[in-house]
N, CA, C and O atoms as a GROMACS GRO file, in nm:
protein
  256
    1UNK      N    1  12.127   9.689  11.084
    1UNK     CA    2  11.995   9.748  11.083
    1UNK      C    3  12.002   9.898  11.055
    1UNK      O    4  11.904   9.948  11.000
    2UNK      N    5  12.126   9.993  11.092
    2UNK     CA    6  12.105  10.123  11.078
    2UNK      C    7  12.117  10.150  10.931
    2UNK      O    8  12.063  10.244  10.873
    3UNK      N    9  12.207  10.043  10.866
    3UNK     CA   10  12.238  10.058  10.736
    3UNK      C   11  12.095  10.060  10.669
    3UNK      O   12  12.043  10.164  10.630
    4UNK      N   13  12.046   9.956  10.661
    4UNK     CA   14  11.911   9.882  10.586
    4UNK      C   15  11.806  10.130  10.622
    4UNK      O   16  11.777  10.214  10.538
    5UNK      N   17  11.790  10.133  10.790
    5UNK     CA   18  11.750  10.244  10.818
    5UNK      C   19  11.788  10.358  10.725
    5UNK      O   20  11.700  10.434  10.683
    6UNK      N   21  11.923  10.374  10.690
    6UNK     CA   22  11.939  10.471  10.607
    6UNK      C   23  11.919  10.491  10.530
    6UNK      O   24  11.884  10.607  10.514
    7UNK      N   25  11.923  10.390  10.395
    7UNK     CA   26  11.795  10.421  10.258
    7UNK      C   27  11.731  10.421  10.265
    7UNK      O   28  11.681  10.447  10.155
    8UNK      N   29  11.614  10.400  10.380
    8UNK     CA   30  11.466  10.437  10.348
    8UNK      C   31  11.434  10.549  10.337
    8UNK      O   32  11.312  10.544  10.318
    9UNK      N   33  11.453  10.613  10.337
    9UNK     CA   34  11.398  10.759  10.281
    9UNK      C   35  11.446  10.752  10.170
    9UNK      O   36  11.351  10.780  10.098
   10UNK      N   37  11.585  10.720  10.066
   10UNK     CA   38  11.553  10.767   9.940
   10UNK      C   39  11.492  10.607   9.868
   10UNK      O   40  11.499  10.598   9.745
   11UNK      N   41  11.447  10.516   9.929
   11UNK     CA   42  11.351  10.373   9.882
   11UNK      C   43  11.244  10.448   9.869
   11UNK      O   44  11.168  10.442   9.773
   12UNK      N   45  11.229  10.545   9.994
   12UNK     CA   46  11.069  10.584  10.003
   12UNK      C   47  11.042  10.698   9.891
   12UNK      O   48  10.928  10.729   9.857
   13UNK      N   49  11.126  10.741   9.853
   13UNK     CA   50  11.109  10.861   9.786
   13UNK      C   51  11.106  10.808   9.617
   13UNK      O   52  11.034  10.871   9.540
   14UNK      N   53  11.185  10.696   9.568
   14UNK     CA   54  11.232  10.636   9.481
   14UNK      C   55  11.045  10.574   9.376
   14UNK      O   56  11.002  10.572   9.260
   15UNK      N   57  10.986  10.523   9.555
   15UNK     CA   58  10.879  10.393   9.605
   15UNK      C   59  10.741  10.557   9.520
   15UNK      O   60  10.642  10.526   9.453
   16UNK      N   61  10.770  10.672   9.543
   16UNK     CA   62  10.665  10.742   9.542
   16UNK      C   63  10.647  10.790   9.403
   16UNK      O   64  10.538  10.815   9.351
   17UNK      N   65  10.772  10.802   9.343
   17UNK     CA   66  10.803  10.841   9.248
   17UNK      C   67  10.694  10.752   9.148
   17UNK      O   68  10.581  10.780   9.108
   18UNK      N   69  10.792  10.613   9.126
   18UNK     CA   70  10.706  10.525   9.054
   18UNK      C   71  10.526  10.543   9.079
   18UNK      O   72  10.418  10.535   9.021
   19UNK      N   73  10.559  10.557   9.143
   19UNK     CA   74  10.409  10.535   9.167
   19UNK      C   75  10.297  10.666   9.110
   19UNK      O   76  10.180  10.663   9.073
   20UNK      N   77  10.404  10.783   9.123
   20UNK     CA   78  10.282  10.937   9.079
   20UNK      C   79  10.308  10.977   8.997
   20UNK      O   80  10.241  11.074   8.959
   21UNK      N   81  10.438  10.924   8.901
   21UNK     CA   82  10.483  10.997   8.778
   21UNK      C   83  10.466  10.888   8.675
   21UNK      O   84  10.529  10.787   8.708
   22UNK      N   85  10.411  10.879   8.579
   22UNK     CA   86  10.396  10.855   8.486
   22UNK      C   87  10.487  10.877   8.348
   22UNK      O   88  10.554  10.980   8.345
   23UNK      N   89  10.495  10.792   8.239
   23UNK     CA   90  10.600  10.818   8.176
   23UNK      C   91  10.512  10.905   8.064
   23UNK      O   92  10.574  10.908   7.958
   24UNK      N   93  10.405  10.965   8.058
   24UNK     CA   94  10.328  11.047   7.964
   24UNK      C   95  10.398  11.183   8.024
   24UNK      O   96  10.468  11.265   7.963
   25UNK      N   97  10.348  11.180   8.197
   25UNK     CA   98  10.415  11.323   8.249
   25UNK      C   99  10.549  11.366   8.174
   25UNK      O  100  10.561  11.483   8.136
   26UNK      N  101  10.646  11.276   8.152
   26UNK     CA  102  10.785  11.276   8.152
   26UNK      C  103  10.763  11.328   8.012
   26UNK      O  104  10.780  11.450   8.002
   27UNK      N  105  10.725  11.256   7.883
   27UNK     CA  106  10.736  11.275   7.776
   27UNK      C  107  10.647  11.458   7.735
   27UNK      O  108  10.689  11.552   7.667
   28UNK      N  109  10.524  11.442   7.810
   28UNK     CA  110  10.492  11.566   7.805
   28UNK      C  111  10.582  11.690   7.865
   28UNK      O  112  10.553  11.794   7.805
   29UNK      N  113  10.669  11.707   7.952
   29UNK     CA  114  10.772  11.766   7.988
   29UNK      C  115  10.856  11.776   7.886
   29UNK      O  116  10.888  11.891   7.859
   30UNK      N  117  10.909  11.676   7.810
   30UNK     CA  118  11.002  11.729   7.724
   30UNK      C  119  10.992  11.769   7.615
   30UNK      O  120  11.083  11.803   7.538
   31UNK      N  121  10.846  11.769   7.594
   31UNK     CA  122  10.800  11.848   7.452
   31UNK      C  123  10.764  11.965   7.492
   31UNK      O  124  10.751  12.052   7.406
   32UNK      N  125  10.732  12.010   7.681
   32UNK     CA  126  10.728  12.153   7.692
   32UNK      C  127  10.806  12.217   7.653
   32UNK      O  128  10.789  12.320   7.589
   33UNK      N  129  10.951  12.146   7.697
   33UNK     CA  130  11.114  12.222   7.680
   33UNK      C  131  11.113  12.224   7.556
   33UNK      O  132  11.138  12.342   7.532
   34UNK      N  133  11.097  12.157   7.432
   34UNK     CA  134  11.133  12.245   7.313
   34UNK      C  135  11.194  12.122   7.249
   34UNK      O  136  11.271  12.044   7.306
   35UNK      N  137  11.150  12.114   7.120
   35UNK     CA  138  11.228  12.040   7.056
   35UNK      C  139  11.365  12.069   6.998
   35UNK      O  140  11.440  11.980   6.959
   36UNK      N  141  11.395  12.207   6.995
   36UNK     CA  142  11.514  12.249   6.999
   36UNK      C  143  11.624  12.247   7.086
   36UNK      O  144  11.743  12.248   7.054
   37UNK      N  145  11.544  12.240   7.269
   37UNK     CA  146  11.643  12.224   7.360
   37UNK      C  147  11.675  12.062   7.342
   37UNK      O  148  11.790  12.019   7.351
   38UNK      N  149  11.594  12.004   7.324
   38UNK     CA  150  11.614  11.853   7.298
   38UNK      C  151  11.743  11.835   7.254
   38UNK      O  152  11.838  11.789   7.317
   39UNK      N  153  11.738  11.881   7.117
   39UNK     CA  154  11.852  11.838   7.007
   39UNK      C  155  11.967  11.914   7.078
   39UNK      O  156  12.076  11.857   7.087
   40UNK      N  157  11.951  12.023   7.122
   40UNK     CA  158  12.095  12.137   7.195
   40UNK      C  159  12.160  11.981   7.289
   40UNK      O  160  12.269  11.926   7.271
   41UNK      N  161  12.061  11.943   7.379
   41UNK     CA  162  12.136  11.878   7.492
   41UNK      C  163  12.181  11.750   7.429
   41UNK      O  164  12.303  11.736   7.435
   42UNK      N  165  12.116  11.651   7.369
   42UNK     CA  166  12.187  11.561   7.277
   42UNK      C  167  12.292  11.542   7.196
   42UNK      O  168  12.335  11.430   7.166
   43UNK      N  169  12.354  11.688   7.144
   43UNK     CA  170  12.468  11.707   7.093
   43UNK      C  171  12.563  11.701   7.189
   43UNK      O  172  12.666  11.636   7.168
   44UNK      N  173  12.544  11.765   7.303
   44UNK     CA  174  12.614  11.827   7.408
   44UNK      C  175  12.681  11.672   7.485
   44UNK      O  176  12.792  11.628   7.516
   45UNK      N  177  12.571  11.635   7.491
   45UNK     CA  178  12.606  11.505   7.522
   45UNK      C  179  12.683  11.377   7.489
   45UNK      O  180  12.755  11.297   7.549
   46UNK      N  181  12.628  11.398   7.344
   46UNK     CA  182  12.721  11.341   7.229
   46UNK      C  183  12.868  11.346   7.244
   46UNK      O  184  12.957  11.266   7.272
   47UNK      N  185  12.856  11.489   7.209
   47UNK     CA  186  12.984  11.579   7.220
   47UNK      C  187  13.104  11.562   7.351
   47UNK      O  188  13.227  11.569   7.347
   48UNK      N  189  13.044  11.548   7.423
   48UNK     CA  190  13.161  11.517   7.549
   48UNK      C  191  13.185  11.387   7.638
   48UNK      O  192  13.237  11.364   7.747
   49UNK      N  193  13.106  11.296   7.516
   49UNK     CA  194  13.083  11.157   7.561
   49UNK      C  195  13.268  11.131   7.479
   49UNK      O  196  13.369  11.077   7.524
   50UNK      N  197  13.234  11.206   7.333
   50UNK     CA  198  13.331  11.169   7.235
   50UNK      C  199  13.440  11.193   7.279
   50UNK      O  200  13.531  11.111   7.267
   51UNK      N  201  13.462  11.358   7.364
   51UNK     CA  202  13.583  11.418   7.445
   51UNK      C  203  13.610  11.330   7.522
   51UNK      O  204  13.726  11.295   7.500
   52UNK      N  205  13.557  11.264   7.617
   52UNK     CA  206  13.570  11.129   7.721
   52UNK      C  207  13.672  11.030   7.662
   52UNK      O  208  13.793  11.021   7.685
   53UNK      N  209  13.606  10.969   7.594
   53UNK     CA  210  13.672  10.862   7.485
   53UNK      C  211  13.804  10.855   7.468
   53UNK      O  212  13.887  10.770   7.500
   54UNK      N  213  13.814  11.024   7.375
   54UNK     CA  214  13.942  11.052   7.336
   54UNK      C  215  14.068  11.114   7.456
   54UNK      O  216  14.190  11.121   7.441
   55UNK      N  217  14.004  11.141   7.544
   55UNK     CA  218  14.075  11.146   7.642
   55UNK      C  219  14.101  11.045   7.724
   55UNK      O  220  14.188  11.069   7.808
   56UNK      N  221  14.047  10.928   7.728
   56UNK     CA  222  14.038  10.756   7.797
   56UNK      C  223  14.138  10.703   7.711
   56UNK      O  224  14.251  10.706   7.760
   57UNK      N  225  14.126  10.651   7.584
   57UNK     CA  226  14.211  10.667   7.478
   57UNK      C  227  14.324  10.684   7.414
   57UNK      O  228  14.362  10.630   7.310
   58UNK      N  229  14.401  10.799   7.512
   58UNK     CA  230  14.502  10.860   7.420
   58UNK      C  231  14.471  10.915   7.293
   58UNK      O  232  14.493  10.860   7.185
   59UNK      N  233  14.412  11.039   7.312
   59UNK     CA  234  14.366  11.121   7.181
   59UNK      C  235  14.494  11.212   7.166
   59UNK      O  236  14.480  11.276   7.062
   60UNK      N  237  14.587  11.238   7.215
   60UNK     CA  238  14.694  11.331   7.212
   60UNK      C  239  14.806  11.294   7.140
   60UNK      O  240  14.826  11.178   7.105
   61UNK      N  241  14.891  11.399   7.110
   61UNK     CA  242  15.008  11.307   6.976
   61UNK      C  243  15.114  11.223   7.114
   61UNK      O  244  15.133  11.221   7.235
   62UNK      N  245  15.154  11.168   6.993
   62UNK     CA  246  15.285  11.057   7.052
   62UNK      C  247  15.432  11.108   6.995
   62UNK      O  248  15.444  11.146   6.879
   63UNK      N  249  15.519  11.106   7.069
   63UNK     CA  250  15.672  11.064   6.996
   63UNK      C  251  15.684  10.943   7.004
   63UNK      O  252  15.674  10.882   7.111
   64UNK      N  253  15.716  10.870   6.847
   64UNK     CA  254  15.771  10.733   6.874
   64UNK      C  255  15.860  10.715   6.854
   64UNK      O  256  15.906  10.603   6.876
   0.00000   0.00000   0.00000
């Protein structure tokens, strides 16, 4: 029971969310920020998704 007790506050917070934010709010937010910051953070993202990869990977040389 204390377990189940302890997420309720972020259920409840999760529960409020849905409920007062709207996905217009959201989209209108990110056309405040700029369609330029848009594209900045999408690269960025891109970008170190790819670093991830190549570092998961073995992106580094080999001796064989």
């Amino acid at each position: 029971m204390k377990s189940l007790l302890r997420f309720f506050p972020m259920a409840f917070v999760a529960l409020f969310l849905t409920f007062f934010l709207t996905s217009c709010d959201a989209i209108a937010g990110i056309f405040k920020a700029g369609a330029y910051t848009g594209i900045i953070g999408v690269i960025v993202v891109v970008a170190v998704i790819i670093w991830l990869v190549s570092k998961l990977f073995g992106g580094g040389n080999r001796n064989v």
